[in-house]
N, C-alpha and C positions, 0 to 999 in steps of 0.2 A: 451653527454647528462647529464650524473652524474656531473661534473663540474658546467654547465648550471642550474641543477634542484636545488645543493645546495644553487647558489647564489641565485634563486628565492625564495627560501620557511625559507631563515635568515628571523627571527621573530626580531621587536623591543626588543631593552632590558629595556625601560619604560616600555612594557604592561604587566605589572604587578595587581593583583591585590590590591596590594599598592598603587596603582596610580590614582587608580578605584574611582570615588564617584559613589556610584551605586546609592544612591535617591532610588527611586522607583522600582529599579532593587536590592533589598538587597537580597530576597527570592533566584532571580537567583545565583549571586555570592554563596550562601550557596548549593547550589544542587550543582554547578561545583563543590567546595572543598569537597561535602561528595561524590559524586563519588567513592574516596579510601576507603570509610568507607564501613562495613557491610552493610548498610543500603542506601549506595548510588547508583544512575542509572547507569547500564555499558553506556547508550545510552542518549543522551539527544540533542534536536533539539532547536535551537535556530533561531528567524527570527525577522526583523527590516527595518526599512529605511537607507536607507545611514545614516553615521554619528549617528546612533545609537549605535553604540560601539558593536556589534559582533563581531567585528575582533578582538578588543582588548580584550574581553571575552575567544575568546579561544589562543589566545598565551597568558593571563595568566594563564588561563589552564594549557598550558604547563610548561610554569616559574614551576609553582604550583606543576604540576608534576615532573620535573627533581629534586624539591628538595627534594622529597620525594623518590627519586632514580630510578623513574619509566622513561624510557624513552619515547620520543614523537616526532613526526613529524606534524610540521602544513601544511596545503596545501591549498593555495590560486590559488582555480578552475580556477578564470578568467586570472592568469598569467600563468597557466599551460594547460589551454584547448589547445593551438597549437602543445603542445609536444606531446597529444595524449595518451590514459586511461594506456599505458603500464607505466606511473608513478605512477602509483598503484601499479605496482609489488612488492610484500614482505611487504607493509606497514603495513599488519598484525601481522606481528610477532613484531609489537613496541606494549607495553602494551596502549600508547594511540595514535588514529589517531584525528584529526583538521582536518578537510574540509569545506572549509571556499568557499563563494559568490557559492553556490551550484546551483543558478541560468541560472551559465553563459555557463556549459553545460547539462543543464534540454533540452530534445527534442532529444538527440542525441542520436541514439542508440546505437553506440560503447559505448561511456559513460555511459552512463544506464546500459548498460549489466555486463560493468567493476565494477562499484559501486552496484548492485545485488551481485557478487560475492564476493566482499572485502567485504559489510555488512554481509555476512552469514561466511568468514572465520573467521572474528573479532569476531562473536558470537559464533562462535566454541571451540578460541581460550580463551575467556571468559577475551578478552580486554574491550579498554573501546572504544566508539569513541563520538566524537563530529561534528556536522554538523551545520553550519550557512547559513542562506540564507534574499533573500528580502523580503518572504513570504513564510508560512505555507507550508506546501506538497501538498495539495489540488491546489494551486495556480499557483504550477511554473509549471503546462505543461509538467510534465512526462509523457512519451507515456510508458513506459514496465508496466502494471499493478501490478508484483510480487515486483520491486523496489518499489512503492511509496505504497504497503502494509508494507513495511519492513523501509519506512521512518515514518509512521503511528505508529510505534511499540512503542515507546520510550513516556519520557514528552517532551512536547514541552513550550517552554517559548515565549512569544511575548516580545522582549526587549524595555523595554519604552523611550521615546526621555527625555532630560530632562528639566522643564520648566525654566524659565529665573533664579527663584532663585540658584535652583540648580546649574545651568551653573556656576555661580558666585561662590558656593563651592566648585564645581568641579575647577576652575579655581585657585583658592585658595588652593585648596589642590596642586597641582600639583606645585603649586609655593613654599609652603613650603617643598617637596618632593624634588623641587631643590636646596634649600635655599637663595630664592629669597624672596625678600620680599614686597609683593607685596599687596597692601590696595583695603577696600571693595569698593572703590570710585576709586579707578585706573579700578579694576577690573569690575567693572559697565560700566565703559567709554569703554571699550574697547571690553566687548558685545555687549555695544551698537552700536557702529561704525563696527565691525570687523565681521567675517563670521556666519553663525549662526551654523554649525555644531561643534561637540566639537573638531575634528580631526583642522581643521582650526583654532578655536582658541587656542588651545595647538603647533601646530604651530607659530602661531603669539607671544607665549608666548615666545617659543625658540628664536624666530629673539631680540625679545623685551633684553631677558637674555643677549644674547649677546653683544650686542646694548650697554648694563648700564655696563657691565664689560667693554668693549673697552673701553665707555667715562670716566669711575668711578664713575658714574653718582646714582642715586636713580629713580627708575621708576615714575615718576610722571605724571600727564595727559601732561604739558607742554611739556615734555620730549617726550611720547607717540605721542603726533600730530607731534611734527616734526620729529621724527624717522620714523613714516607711511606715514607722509606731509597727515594729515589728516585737 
């Protein structure tokens, strides 16, 4: 199961929050980094729609954390719900815990009872922890009433989706994060054609990267339609 749990809970090594255009989500990205500080939350809740970028929020968390010497474990519920809540065991003694799509085992009582007990050792132990989900605490259908007091505890953030401009500097950022070089009229065309979540189009960004190094090529919309056969 150790072998299995490692290769599940590898975090990107983009999701940084170097990579981040937060838009409208700046306040958020400032509460995850003061965490370490005096002044920042050991606990903070984070919820969104798909493609709202939580997941990438707390593995750079993490990033954030390991270079500040603290170590971290992120844990993505929905890939982990089949192994069963004993992959909790110990993740308290990391100075910070990620529990990520906290949705996908909301209703379960093992799980519930296991995350009741990790949230009161973590707060014991006076780590840090982060939890993401699709919706607020109130929402996702926890049956233990003492957990979803103890998810109640903390700030909670609603991570905002980002509108089309943004998308476009997001998409731009990430491109020159690659050192690609990529224009505000490529990157327009290919919002508009291409998926509308950012995960999808920073994917598509990857295929695109690849694509212009094989050919030698320069990204241009011409290039773009026939690389996607759009």
């Amino acid at each position: 199961m150790n072998q299995q749990l490692t290769l599940s809970v590898a975090i990107r090594d983009d999701a940084r929050f170097a990579n981040y255009y937060a838009g409208p989500n700046e306040q958020i990205v400032q509460a995850l980094q003061q965490q370490w500080t005096v002044r920042g939350e050991p606990y903070i809740y984070l919820w969104g729609s798909p493609g709202s970028g939580c997941s990438h929020l707390l593995q750079a968390s993490c990033h954030y954390a390991e270079g500040l010497g603290h170590q971290s474990v992120y844990l993505p519920l929905d890939e982990l719900a089949d192994y069963g809540p004993a992959v909790l065991d110990g993740m308290d003694q990391l100075p910070l815990v990620a529990l990520d799509h906290l949705q996908a085992v909301a209703g379960r009582s093992d799980w519930e009872e296991a995350l009741f007990h990790l949230f009161n050792r973590i707060r014991d132990r006076q780590s840090h922890l982060l939890i993401a989900a699709g919706q607020p605490p109130a929402a996702l259908g926890i049956q233990l009433p003492d957990l979803l007091s103890r998810l109640n505890w903390g700030v909670s953030y609603a991570v905002q989706e980002l509108d089309d401009n943004d998308k476009i500097l997001a998409l731009l950022l990430r491109a020159r994060r690659r050192g690609l070089n990529l224009s505000d009229d490529v990157a327009r065309f290919i919002l508009t054609r291409g998926p509308r979540d950012m995960q999808g189009l920073f994917d598509l960004l990857e295929r695109l990267d690849a694509a212009s190094l094989a050919a030698q090529r320069k990204l241009t919309i011409p290039f773009v339609k026939a690389e996607l056969q759009w």
